[in-house]
C-alpha positions in Angstrom: 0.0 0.0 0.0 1.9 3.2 -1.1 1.0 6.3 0.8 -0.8 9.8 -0.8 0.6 12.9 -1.4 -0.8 14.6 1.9 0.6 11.4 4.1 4.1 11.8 1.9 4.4 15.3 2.7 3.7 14.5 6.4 6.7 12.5 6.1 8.9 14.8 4.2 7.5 17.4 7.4 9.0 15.2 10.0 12.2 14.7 8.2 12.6 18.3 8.5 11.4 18.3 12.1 14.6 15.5 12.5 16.9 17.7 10.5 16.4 20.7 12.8 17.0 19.1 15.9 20.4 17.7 14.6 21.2 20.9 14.0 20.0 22.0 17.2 22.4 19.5 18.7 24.9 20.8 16.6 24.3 24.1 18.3 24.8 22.4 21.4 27.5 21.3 20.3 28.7 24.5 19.8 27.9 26.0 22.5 29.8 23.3 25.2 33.2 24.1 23.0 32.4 27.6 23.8 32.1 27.0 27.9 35.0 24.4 28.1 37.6 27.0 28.8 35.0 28.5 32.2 33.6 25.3 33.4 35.3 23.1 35.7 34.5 19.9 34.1 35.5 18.4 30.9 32.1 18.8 28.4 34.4 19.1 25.4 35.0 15.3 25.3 31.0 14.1 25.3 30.3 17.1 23.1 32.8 16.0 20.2 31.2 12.6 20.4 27.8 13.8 19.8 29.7 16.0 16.7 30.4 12.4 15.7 27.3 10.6 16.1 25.3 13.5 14.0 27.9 13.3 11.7 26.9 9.6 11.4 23.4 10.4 11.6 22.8 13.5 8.9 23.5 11.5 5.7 21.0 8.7 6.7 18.1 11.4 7.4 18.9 13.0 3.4 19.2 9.5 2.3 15.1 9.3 3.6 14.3 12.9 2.6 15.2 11.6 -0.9 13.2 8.9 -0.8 10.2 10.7 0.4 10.6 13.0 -1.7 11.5 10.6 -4.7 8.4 8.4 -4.2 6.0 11.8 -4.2 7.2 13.4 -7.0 6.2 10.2 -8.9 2.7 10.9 -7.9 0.3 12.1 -10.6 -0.7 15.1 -10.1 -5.0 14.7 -10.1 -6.4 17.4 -13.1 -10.1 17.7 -11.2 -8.7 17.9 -7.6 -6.6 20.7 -8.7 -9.3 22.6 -11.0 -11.5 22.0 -8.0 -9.1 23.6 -5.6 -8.8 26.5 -8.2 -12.2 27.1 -8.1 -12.3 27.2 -3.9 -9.8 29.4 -3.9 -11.2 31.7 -6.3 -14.2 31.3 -4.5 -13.0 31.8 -1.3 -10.7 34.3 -1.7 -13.2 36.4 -4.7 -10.1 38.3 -6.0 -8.0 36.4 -9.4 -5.0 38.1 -9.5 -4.8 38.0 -5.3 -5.2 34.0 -5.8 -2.9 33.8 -8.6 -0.1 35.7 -6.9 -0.4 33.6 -3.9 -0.5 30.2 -5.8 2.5 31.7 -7.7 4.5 32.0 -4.0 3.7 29.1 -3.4 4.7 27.2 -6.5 8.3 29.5 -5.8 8.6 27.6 -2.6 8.9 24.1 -4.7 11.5 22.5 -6.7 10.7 22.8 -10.3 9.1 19.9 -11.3 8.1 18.5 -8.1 5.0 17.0 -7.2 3.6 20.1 -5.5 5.5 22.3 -8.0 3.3 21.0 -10.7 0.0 21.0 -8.1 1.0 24.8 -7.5 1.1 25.4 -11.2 -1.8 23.5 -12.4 -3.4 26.1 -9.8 -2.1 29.1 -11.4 -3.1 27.8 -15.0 -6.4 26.9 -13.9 -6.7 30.4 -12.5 -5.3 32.1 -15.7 -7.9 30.1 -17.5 -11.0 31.1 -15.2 -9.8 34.6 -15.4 -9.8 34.5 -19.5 -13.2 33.0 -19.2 -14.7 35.8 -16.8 -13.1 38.6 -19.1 -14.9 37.2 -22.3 -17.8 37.6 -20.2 -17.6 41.1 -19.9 
């Protein structure tokens, strides 16, 4: 049983939930190399060893960022679910070009050709297309 886009992304969101607290440990890290030389004890030593083990860790959490991301961006992107979504947003938000220009920032904020890259523009066209149909109107 493969897993939909929104349960994919919910994946690829706690992937980047795990990458920021390795880099949070990193700045812990960080911050113990900056005390050793005032505290008493010796926080240098356990500190370089959790350097190490994220080290260790980072590539593994990419290597399943990749796949997540690898296994949604074979997802076909559904025509009606996006012309639908067009139209909610459209009717929702009652402007064009202020629907457009959001679903334009938010297509930005994808790799090109990505599975929400191509939802995001599928928006915009359908938008562009209701907004050509409303102008013959008038």
């Amino acid at each position: 049983m493969s897993l939909d886009p929104k349960e994919l992304t919910g994946c690829l969101k706690e992937v980047q939930k795990a990458q920021k607290s390795l880099d949070h440990l990193l700045d812990f890290v960080d911050l113990m190399k900056n005390v050793k030389e005032s505290f008493p004890g010796d926080v240098a030593t356990p500190a370089e060893k959790i350097r190490e083990i994220s080290n260790t860790v980072a590539p593994y959490i990419k290597e399943i960022k990749a796949a997540f991301d690898e296994e949604l961006n074979k997802v076909p992107i559904n025509d009606e679910e996006v012309e639908d979504a067009a139209k909610k947003l459209v009717l929702y938000h009652g402007d064009h070009m202020q629907v457009l220009i959001w679903a334009e920032q938010q297509k930005a904020n994808h790799e090109p050709d990505s599975y929400w890259w191509k939802y995001w523009n599928g928006i915009t066209e359908n938008v562009k297309k209701d907004m050509a149909e409303h102008q013959k109107q008038l």
